[in-house]
C-alpha distance (Angstrom), angle and dihedral (degrees) to the residues before:
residue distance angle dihedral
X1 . . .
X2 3.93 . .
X3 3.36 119.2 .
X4 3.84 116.8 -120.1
X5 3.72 110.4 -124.5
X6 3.94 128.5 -156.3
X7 3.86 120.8 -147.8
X8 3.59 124.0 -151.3
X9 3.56 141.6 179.4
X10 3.93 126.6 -142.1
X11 4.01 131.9 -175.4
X12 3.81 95.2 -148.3
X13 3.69 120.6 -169.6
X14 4.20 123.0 -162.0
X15 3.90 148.6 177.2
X16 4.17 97.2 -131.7
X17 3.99 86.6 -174.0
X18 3.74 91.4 91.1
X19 4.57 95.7 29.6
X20 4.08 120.2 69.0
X21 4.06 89.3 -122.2
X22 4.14 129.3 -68.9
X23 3.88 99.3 -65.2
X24 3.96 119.3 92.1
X25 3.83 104.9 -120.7
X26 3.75 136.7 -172.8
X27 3.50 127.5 -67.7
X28 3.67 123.1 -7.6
X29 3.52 102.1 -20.2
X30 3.55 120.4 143.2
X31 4.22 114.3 -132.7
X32 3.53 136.1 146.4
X33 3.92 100.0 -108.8
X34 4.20 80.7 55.0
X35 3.69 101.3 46.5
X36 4.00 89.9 43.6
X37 4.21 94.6 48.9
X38 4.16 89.6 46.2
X39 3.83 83.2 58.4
X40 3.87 97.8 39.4
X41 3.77 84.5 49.6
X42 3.97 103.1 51.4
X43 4.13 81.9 40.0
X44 3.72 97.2 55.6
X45 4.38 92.7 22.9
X46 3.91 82.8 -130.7
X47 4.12 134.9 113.0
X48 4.20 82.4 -161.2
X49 3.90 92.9 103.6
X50 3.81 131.5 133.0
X51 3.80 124.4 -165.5
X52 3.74 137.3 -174.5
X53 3.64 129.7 179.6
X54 4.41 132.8 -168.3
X55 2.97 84.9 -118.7
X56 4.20 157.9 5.2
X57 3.93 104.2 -117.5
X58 4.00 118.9 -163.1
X59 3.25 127.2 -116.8
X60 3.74 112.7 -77.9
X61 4.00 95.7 21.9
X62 2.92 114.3 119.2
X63 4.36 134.7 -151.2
X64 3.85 142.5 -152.2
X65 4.41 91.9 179.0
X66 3.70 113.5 36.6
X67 3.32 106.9 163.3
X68 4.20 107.8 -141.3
X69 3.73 119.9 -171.3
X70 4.26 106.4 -164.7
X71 3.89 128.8 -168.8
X72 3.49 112.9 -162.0
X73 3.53 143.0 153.1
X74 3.35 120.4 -76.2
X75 4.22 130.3 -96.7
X76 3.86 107.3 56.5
X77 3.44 107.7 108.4
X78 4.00 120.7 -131.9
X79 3.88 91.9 -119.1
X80 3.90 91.1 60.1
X81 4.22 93.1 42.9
X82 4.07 93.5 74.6
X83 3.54 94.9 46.7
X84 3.83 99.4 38.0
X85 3.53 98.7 57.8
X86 3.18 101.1 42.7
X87 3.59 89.4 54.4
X88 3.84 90.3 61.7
X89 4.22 102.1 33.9
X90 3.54 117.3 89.5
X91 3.72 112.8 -96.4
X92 4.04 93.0 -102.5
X93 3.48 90.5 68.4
X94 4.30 124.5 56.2
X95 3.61 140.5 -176.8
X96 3.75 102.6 -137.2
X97 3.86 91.4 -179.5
X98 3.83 149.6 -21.2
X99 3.81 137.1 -156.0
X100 3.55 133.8 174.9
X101 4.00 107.1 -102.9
X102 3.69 134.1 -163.7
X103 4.47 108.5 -79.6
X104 3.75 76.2 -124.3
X105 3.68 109.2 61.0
X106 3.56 122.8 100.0
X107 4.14 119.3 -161.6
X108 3.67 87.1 -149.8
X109 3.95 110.6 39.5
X110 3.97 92.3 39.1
X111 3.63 94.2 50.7
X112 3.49 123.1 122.7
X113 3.95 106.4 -177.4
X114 3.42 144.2 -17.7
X115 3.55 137.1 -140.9
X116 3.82 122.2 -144.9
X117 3.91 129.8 173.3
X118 3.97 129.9 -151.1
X119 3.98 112.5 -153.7
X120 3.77 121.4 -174.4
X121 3.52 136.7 136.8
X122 4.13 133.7 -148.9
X123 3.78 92.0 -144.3
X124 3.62 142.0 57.8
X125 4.14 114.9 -69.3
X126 3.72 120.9 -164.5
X127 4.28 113.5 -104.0
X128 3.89 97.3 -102.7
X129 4.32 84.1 75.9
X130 4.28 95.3 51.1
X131 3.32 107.3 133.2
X132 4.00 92.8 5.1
X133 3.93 92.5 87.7
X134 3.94 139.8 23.8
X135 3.68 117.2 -97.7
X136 4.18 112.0 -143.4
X137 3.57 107.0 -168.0
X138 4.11 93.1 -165.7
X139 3.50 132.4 67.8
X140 3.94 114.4 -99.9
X141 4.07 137.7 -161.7
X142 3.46 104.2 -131.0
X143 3.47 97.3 178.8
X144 4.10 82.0 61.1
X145 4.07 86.7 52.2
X146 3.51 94.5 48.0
X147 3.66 94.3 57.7
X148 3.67 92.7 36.4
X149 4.04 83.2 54.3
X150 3.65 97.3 63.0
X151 4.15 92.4 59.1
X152 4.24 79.0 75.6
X153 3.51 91.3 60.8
X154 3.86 121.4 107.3
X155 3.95 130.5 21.4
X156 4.01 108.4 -43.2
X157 4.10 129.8 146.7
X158 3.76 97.3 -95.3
X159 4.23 95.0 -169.7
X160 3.85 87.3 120.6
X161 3.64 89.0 61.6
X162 3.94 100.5 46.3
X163 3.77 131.4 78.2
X164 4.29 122.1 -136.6
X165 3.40 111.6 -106.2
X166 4.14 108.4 95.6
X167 4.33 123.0 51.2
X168 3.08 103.7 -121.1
X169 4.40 126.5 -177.2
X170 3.87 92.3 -128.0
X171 3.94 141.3 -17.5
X172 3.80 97.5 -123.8
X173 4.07 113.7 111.0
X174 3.94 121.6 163.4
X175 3.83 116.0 -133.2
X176 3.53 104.5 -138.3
X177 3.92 99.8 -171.6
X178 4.25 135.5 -6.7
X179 3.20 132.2 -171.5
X180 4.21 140.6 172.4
X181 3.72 111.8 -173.6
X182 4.22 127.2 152.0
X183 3.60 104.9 -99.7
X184 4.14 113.6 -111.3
X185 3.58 125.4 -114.4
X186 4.31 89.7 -109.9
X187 3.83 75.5 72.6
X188 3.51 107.8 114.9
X189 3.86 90.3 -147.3
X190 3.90 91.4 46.1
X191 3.76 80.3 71.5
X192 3.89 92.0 68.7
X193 3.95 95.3 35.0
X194 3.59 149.7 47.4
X195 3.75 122.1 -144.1
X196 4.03 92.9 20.0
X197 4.14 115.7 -179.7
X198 3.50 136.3 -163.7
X199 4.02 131.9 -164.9
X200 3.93 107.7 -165.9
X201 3.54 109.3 -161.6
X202 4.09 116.7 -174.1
X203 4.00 112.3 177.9
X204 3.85 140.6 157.8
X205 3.86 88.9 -108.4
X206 4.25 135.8 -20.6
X207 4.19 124.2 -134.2
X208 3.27 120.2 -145.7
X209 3.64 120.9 -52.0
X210 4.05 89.9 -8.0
X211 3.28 108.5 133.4
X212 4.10 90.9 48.0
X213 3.63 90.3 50.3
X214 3.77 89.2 47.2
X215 4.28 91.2 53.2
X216 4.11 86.5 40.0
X217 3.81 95.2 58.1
X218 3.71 90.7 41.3
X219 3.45 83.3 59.0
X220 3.52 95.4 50.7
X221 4.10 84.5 57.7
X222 3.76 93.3 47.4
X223 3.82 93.1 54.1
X224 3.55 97.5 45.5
X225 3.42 100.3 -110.7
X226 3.67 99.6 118.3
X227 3.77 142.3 6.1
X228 3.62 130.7 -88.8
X229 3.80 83.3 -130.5
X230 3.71 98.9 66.0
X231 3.91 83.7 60.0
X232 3.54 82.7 68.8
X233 3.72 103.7 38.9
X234 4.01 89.2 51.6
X235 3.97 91.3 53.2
X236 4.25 84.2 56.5
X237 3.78 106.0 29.1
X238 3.77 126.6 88.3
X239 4.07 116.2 -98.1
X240 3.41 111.5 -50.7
X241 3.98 126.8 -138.4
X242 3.88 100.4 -123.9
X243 4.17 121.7 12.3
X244 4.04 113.8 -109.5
X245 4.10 86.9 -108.6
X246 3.79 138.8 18.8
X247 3.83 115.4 -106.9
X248 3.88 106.1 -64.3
X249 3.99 108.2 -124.7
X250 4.06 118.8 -79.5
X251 3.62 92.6 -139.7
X252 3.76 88.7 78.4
X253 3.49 100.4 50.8
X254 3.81 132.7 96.5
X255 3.74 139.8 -177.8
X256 3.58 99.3 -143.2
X257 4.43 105.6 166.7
X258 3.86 144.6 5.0
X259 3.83 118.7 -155.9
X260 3.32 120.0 -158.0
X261 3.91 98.2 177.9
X262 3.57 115.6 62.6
X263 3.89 120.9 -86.5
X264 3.06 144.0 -89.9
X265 4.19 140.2 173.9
């Protein structure tokens, strides 16, 4: 006899700082995928469940719409799910709703964009944001990033601006919008910091480490240290031998939305 199966779909939301990334790992480890299937398990007293996520977030990042496809067995109804789990996660990480969803969708694969955010600040931020937003210790041009920014814009092979780590089909992504603007003061972090930034970064799809490589060589450009040009030049030359910038900081980082109709401004 098969075992009938009940799909659901969650929009999860998380403080990485404290979790080694999404993806269960071995050993003790704490991550997001692991914290959610302990819970799933003592909720539905079964080891016989599937996950999928949009995405693999780093350690440190951080997300307010991860999109969580479950398989599970059937009997819990979706008005318990929400409230169940996040009875038994820790309090970094929340279920801010569930559905049922089709046993064919697939938060990755159906996907149509995704919307990530780059916080960090280039003066001093009281305690209550460590590890919630990127600390530059040198002065930057941001009018230099900004224009710098809008070289990512558009479809372009983006494998000098990824790390190894994930298979992946191809390289090329398009950037659908970018943007690097001073945060206002009806910020809620602009209450706890002075001089707060964000890079918005909406795309059809992000490789591994992209959008951190994208903020570090924009910081590259807004320190001087290289030209907004060889943004440019990296997006249409041949695979480099060393990436424009190290890794920008996780703690900065969020995943903020996942589209699955297509886009638009």
């Amino acid at each position: 006899m098969i075992e009938t199966k009940d799909t659901f779909r969650l929009i999860m939301q998380y403080d990485g700082s404290k979790h080694c990334g999404w993806q269960i790992q071995p050993g003790r480890v704490s991550t997001i995928q692991g914290e959610l299937h302990q819970a799933l398990e003592k909720m539905f007293k079964s080891t016989d469940i599937k996950t999928w996520a949009c995405g693999r977030t780093d350690a440190g990042v951080h997300a307010l719409g991860q999109v969580v496809k479950l398989e599970v067995p059937q009997g819990m109804p979706v008005s318990a799910l929400r409230p169940g789990l996040n009875a038994m996660l820790p309090e970094q990480i929340r279920v801010k709703s569930a559905e049922y969803c089709e046993a064919n969708f697939h938060p990755v694969f159906d996907a149509c964009w995704k919307t990530y955010y780059y916080y960090f600040s280039t003066s001093q931020f009281a305690p209550v944001l460590q590890d919630k937003i990127t600390a530059i210790k040198f002065e930057l041009d941001i009018l230099a990033m900004q224009l710098a920014s809008k070289y990512f814009c558009g479809v372009h092979d983006f494998k000098n601006f990824r790390t190894v780590g994930t298979e992946v089909k191809t390289t090329v992504r398009e950037i659908y919008g970018i943007s690097l603007e001073k945060c206002p003061l009806s910020e809620p972090m602009s209450l706890f910091c002075d001089n707060l930034y964000c890079l918005k970064v909406t795309g059809s799809g992000f490789l591994k480490q992209m959008v951190r490589l994208m903020a570090g060589a924009l910081f590259e450009v807004g320190r001087g240290k290289i030209e907004a040009i060889e943004i440019k030049n990296a997006l249409e030359s041949e695979l480099l031998a060393r990436h424009l910038s190290a890794v920008a900081s996780p703690h900065g980082l969020y995943q903020i939305e996942v589209g699955y109709s297509p886009w638009s401004n």
